[in-house]
N, C-alpha and C positions, 0 to 999 in steps of 0.2 A: 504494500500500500504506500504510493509517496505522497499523501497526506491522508488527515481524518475528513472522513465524509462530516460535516459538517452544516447542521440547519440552524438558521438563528427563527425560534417560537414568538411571534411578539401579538399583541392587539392593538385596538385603536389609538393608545397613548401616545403619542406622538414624542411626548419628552422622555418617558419610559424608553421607549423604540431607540432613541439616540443614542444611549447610554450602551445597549447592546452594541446597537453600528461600531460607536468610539472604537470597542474592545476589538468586534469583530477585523475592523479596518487595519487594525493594528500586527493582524495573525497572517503570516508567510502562506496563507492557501485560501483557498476561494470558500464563500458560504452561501448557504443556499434559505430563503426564507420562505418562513410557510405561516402565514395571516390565519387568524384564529377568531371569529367571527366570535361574540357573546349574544346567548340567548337574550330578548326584552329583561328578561327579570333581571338579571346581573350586568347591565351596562352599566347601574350605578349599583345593584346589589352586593353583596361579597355574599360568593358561596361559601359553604363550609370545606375546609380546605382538605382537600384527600387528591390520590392521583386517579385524576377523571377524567371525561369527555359531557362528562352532564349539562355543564353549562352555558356549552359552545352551541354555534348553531352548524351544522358539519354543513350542511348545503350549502355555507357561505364563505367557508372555509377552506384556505386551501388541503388539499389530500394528507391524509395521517395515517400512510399506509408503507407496509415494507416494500424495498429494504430498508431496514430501520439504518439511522447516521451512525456513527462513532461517536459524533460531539452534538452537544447542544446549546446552545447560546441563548437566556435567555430573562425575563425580567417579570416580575408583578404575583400577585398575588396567583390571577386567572390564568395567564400564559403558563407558569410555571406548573400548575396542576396539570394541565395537560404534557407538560416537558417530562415528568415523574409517571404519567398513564403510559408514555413512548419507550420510556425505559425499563418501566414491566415488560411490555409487550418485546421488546427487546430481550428480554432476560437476562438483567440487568448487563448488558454490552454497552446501551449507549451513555454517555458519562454526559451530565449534566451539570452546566457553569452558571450558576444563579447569580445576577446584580442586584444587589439591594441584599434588602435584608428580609429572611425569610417569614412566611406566615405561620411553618408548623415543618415538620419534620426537615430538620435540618442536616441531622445527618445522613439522611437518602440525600443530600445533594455534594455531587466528588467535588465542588469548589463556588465557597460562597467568594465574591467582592464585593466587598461594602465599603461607602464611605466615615469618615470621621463621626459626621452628626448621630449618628445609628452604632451603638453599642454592641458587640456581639461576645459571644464567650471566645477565650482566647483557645478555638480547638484546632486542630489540624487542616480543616480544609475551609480555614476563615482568611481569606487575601486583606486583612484591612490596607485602605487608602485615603489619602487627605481630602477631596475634591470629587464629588456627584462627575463620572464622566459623562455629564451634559455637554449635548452638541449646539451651539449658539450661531443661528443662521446670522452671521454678519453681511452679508451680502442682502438680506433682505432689509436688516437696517442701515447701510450704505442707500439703496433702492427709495427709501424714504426721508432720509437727510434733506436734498432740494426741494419739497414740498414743505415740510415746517421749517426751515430755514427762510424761505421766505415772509412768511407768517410771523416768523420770531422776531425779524430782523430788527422791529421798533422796540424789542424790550428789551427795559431795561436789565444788564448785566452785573453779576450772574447770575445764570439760570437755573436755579435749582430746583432739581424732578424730586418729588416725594413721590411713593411709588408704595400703595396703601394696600395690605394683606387683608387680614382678618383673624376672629377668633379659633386660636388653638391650644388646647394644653399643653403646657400648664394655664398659658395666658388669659387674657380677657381682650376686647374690643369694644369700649366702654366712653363714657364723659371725660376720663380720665385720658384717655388716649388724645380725643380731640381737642381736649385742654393743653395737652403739650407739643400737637401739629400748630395749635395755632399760637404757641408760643415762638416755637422755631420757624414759623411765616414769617411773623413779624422782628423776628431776630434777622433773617434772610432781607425783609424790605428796609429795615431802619440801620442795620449794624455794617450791612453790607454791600445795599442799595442795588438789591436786585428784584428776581422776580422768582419766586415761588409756586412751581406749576405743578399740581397735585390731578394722579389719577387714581381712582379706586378699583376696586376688583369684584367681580361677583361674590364673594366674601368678605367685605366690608357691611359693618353694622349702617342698618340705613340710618340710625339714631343720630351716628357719627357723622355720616353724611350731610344729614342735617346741620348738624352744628357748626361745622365747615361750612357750609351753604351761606348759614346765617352770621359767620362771627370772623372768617378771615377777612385780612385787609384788603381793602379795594383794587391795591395793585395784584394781588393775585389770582390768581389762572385755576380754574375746577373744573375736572372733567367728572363726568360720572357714570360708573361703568353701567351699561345696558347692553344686552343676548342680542340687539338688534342694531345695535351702534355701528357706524362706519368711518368712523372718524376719528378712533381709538388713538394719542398722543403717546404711547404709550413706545414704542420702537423709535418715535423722533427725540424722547427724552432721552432713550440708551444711546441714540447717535447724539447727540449734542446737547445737553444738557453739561453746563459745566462739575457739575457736583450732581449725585444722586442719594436723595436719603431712605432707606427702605426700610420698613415695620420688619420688626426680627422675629416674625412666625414664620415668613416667607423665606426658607433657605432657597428655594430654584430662584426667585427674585435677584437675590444677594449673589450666589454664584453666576446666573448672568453676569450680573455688572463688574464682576472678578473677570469674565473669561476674556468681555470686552475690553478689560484694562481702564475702567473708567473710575474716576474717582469715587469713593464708597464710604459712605454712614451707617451706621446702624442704631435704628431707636429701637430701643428695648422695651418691650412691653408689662405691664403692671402684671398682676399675678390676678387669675380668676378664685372662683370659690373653690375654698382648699387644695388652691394651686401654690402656697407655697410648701406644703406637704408634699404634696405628688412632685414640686421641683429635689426635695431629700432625694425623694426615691431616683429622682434620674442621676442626682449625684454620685449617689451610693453606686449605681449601676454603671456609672465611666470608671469611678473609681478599683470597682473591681474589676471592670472587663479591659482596662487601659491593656493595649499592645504592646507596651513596653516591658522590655524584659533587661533589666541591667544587673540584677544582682541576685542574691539569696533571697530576700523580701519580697521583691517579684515575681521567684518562683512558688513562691510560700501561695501569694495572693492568688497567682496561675490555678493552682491547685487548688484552693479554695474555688475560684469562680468554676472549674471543670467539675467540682463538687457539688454546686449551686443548682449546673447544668443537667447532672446525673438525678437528681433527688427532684426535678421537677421541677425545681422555684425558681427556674429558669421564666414562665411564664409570667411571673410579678414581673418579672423587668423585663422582658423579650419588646414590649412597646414604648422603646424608650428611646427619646432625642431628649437629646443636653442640649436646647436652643444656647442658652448664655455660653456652654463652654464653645462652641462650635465660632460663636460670635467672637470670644478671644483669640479663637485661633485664627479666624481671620483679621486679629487686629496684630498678632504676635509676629503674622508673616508679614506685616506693614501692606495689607491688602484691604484693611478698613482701616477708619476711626471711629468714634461715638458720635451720632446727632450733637450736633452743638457744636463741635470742636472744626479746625480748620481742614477743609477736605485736602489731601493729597491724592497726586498720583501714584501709583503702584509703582516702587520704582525694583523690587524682587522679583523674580522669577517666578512665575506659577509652579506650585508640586507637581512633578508627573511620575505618578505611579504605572504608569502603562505598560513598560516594559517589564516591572516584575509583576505584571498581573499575566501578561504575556506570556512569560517564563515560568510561571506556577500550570499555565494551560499545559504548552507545553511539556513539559514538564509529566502531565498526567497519561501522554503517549509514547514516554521516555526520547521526545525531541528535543532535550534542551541540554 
């Protein structure tokens, strides 16, 4: 064989789907993708996780038929049950390379990569990496530069994109929130004599919206997000916008504007109800699951978290992002600062873990 038959599994997600390409794109042989159609109930539902075919639609999907791959490439909750039903049917031949972090039976998969924000137990077939390998269409934001560059031209400088998430645990999306957007508007129009141009997201509290509506400065810019909108400011802020400040529930938000190389903020969000409790628990949980292994104590801790793993209690923290520590690491690599503070450019290099994700693949067909 001079390479692995190789299928990348994916669905509709589009940002999902990237992350497989990145990997894919990166591997010395060709892959071959097979589109997985989801039943109505599960385009937004989560099935229960087993290795199935239940909640596809097969007639819309491409064939899941032998000869089974050698590898599989793959992401999400939904794709992945289906990647684990291929490797039954396979028995057990084809190896499966999960992105992200898994929903449930983790060790049926020959090789997880996960990012930083996502905790995992420090086991044998866990590739951790710095950085979501999100794909960031820069050419479509290029494509849209001369259209709000015109538009922009009379505002006042600089221009800074607020780029507005929504509520996630631990967080809240509250009075509290738009009390300190409209803080940092008017620190943006009086301190710095610019223009503060704010877009929302389908997960923006519409409370907040309101209050924004009614209570930033006159010189500021509000766009507001609607399913039917065509006018979306949103790609002309990642193109030119001189500073971007983004709600820190939104990791894929923040990693764009990381991959763009654009100057980067992060407001941190307030704690919801008994979210500063459930923040313990995700500390507890980087705490013990950290990659790092430099000494006796690390391996003590290793052992402990493989213990945590084994006895089940894995599940209490298996749903865990450390938003704030994720946030420091992107400030440690001089790739953010804090809302408030003076934006800089990126002047570090991005992490790429690519090629020892690459090298772990290989690696699992003894090519490396």
């Amino acid at each position: 064989m001079s390479h692995p038959v190789t299928w990348i599994v994916v669905s509709d997600k589009r940002g999902d789907n990237g992350q497989v390409e990145t990997l894919a794109d990166a591997l010395p042989w060709p892959c071959e993708t097979r589109y997985v159609h989801m039943l109505p109930d599960y385009v937004q539902g989560k099935p229960r996780f087993s290795a199935s075919l239940h909640h596809i639609d097969l007639a819309q999907s491409d064939p899941l038929e032998a000869p089974w791959p050698d590898l599989i490439l793959t992401v999400g909750r939904r794709p992945s049950m289906v990647s684990l039903w291929i490797k039954e049917q396979s028995g057990g031949h084809s190896k499966v390379v999960l992105v992200g972090k898994p929903t449930g039976r983790m060790m049926d998969f020959d090789l997880i990569v996960c990012s930083a924000e996502k905790h995992m137990p420090p086991m044998p077939n866990c590739v951790p990496i710095t950085l979501p390998l999100m794909r960031v269409d820069e050419k479509a934001v290029d494509d849209e530069k001369p259209v709000w560059q015109t538009r922009w031209d009379a505002l006042p400088r600089p221009l800074v994109g607020f780029l507005i998430g929504g509520a996630t645990s631990p967080y809240a999306m509250d009075e509290r929130v738009g009390k300190r957007l409209i803080e940092l508007s008017k620190w943006v129009v009086e301190d710095l004599g610019g223009t503060p141009y704010f877009t929302t997201s389908r997960r923006t509290n519409p409370k907040v919206v309101a209050q924004l509506r009614e209570e930033l400065p006159q010189q500021a810019q509000l766009f507001e997000w609607s399913a039917d909108a065509t006018d979306n400011p949103y790609r002309g802020l990642l193109g030119l916008a001189d500073g971007l400040i983004v709600t820190g529930d939104s990791i894929s938000m923040m990693v764009e504007v990381v991959y763009l190389r654009r100057p980067l903020a992060i407001l941190d969000l307030p704690y919801g109800p008994l979210g500063r409790l459930d923040q313990y628990r995700r500390s507890f949980a980087r705490w013990l699951f950290n990659p790092r292994l430099d000494g006796s104590g690390d391996k003590l801790r290793h052992l402990l978290a493989r213990l945590v793993f084994h006895l089940d209690v894995f599940t209490l923290l298996s749903s865990t992002r450390d938003f704030r520590a994720f946030h420091q690491l992107l400030i440690d690599h001089g790739l953010a600062v804090r809302a408030g503070e003076d934006f800089q450019l990126p002047e570090t290099a991005l992490p790429d873990d690519i090629p020892r994700a690459t090298s772990k693949i290989r690696a699992l067909f003894g090519t490396d």
